[in-house]
C-alpha positions in Angstrom: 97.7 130.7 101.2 95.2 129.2 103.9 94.4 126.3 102.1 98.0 125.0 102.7 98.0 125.4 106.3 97.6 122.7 108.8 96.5 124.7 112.1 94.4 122.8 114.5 95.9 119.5 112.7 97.0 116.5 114.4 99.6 114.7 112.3 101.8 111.7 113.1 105.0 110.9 111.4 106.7 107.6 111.3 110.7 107.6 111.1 110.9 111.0 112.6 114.4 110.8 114.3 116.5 111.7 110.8 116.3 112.3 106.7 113.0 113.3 105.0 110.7 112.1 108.0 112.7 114.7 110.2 112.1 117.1 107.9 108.5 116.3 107.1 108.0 116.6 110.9 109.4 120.0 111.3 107.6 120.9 108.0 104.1 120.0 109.3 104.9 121.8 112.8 105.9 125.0 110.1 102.6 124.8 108.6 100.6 124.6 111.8 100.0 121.0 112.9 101.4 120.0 116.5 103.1 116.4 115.7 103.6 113.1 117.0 107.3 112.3 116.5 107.6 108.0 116.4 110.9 106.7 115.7 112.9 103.7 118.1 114.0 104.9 120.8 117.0 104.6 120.1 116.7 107.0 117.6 119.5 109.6 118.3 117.7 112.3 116.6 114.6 112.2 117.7 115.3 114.6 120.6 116.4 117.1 117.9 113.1 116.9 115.8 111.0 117.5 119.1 112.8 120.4 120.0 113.0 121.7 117.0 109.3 121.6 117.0 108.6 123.1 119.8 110.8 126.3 119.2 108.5 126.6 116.4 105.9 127.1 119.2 103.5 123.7 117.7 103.4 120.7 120.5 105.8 117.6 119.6 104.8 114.4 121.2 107.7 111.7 121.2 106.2 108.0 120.3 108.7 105.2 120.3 108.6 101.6 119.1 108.7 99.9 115.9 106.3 100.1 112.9 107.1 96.3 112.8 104.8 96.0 115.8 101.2 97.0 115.4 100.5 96.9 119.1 103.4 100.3 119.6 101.4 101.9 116.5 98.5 101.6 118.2 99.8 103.0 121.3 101.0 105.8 119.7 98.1 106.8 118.3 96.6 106.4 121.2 98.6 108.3 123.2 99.1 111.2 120.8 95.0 111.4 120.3 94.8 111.8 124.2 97.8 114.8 124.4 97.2 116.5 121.2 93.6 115.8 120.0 92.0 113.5 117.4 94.5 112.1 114.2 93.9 113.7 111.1 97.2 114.0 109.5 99.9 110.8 108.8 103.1 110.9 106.9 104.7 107.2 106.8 108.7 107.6 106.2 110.0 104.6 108.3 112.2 102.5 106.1 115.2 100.8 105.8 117.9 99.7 102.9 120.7 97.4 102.5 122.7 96.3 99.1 123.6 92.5 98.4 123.7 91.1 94.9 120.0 88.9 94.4 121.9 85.0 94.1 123.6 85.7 97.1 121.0 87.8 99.6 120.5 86.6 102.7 117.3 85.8 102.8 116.9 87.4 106.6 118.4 90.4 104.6 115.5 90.0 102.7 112.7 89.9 104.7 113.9 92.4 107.5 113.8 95.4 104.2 109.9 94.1 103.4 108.7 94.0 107.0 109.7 97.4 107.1 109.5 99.2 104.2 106.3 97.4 103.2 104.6 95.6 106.1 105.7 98.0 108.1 104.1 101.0 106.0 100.9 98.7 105.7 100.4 98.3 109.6 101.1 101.8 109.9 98.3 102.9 107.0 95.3 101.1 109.0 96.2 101.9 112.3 96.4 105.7 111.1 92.9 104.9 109.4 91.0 103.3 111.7 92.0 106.6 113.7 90.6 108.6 111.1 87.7 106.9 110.0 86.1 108.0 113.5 87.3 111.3 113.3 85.7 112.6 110.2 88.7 111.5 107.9 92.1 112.7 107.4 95.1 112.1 104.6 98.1 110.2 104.8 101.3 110.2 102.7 103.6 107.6 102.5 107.2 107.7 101.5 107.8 105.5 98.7 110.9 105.9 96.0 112.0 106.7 92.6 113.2 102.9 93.3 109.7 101.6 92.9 109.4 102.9 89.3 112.9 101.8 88.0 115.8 99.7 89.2 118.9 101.9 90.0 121.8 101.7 87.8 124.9 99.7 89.8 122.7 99.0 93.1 122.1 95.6 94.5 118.9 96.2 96.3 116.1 93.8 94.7 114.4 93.5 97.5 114.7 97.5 98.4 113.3 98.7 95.3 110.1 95.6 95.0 108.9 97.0 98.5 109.0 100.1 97.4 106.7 99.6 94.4 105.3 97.7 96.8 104.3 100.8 98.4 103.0 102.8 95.5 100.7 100.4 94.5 99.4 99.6 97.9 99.4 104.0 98.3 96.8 103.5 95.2 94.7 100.3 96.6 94.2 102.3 100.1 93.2 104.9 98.4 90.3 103.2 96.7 89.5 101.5 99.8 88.9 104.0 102.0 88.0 107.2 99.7 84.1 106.9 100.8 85.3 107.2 104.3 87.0 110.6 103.7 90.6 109.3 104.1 93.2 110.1 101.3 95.8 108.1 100.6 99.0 109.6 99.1 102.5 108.9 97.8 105.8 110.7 97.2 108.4 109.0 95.4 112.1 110.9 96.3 114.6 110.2 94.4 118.8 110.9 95.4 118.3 112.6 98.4 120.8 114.0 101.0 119.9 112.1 103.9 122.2 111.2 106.7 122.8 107.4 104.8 123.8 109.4 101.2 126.2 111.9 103.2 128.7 109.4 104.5 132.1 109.8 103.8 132.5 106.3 102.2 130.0 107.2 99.6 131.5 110.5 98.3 132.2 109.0 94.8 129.1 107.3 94.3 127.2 110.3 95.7 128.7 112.4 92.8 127.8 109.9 90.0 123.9 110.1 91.6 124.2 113.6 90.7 126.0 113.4 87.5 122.9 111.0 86.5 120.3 113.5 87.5 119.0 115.7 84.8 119.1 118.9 87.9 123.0 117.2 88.4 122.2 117.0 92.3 120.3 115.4 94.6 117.9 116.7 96.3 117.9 118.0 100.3 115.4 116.5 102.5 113.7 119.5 103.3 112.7 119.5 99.2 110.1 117.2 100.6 108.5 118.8 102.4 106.2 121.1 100.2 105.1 118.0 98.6 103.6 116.5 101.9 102.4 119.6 103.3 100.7 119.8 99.9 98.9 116.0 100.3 98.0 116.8 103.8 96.5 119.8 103.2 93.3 121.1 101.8 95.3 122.2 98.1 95.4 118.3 97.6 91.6 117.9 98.5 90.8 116.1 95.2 94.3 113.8 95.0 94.0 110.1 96.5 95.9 107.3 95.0 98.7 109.7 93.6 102.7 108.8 93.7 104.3 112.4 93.3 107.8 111.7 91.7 110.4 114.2 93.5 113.6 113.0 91.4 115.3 116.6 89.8 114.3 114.7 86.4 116.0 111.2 87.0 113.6 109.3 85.6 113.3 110.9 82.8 116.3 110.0 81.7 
C-alpha cells in the first residue's frame, strides 16, 4: 500500500549501531527512505546497518557523536540534509539502562540514564524539528518503554523507567507544540525485546521468566518494531501526533 511507503524520504535514526534502532534503520531503508545512520563511533555495528542499507539499494549516511551533545546533532543533520536532501523523517532510539536498588544508586548512575534516555531524546526532538519546520514538516518517533507505563517486576531501575515516562509524556507535549507546524510527534513503547543487552548469556533465566510473564509467552524481536515506526512515519499515521503505541505481546495487560 503506497501510503506506507517512504520513497523520496529523508529519515535520521538515533542509536542506529544495534537493537530496535538497527532495525528501524534497515526498516525505513525497506520502505524507501535513504537514512542517516547516528550512533558513537564507537559503535561496532554501525558498519553493519550501513551496509545493510545500501544492499537494499537506499543511501545510508553514517553520523557519529553523542545525542548528549546538541552541537554533533546538529551536525548531523546538517550534514545528512547536504548528502541526502532535506529531513523529513526522525526515529529517536538512543538510550541506555543500568540496575541498582533506589537507596543505594549512585547518583552519577543516575544522571548519566536521564541525560540520555530523556535529555538526550529531548535535544534530539528540536534539533530534528527545527529541521523540519523549514522543510514543510515531517514526523518523528521516539522510542520510549513499556517501563514508562509500569515498574517492572524484580528490576532495580528507578531512574530507567521515570525517564522513560519521561519520554511519553514529553512525545505528547511536542506533539502539541509543534502540530500547527506540520510536525508529528510519535511514541512506541516496546516492551521485552531481544536486543543484543536481553540475549546475553548471563541473563538466560531471567530472559525466560520475561517470557513466562508475557501474555504472547515471548518477547518480542527487534525487527517487530519496525511496522509500528514505518507506520508513524508514514502517510497511514497522517492523523496520529501525541500517540505512545504499546508493542508489549500483552504484558501490560496483565
Amino acid at each position: 500500500m503506497d501510503m506506507f511507503r517512504l520513497d523520496g524520504q529523508t529519515a535520521l535514526v538515533t542509536g542506529a549501531g544495534s537493537g530496535i534502532g538497527q532495525a528501524i534503520a534497515i526498516g525505513l531503508a525497506e520502505a524507501g527512505a535513504d537514512v542517516g545512520c547516528f550512533s558513537r563511533a564507537t559503535s561496532a555495528g554501525l558498519a553493519e546497518t550501513i551496509e545493510r542499507i545500501e544492499a537494499l539499494g537506499r543511501r545510508a549516511i553514517r553520523l557519529t557523536g553523542s545525542v548528549t551533545d546538541e552541537q554533533d546533532l546538529t551536525a548531523a543533520v546538517e550534514t545528512l540534509e547536504a548528502e541526502a536532501g532535506p529531513l523529513t523523517v526522525a526515529v529517536n532510539s538512543a538510550g541506555i539502562a543500568s540496575a541498582y536498588p533506589a537507596e543505594d544508586m549512585p547518583i552519577e548512575a543516575w544522571q548519566q540514564v536521564v541525560d540520555t534516555n530523556y535529555t538526550g531524546l529531548f535535544k534530539s526532538c528540536r534539533v530534528e524539528a527545527r529541521a523540519m519546520f523549514g522543510n514543510g514538516g515531517g514526523s518523528i518517533v521516539n522510542i520510549s518503554s513499556m517501563s514508562g507505563w509500569i515498574a517492572n517486576r524484580g528490576l532495580t531501575q528507578a531512574h530507567y523507567n521515570s525517564s522513560k515516562a519521561a519520554v511519553s509524556h514529553l512525545t505528547r507535549s511536542l506533539a502539541t507544540e509543534w502540530c500547527d507546524r506540520g510536525v508529528r510527534v510519535n511514541a512506541i513503547s516496546p516492551g521485552y525485546t531481544l536486543s543484543p543487552m536481553n540475549k546475553r548469556p548471563e541473563v538466560a533465566t531471567q530472559r525466560q521468566q520475561f517470557a513466562d510473564e508475557t501474555p504472547m509467552q515471548r518477547l518480542a524481536e527487534v525487527e517487530e518494531m519496525i511496522g509500528p515506526a514505518v507506520f508513524f512515519a508514514s502517510r497511514a499515521s497522517s492523523f496520529c501526533t501525541g500517540s505512545d503505541l504499546v508493542v508489549d505481546g500483552g504484558f501490560v495487560c496483565w
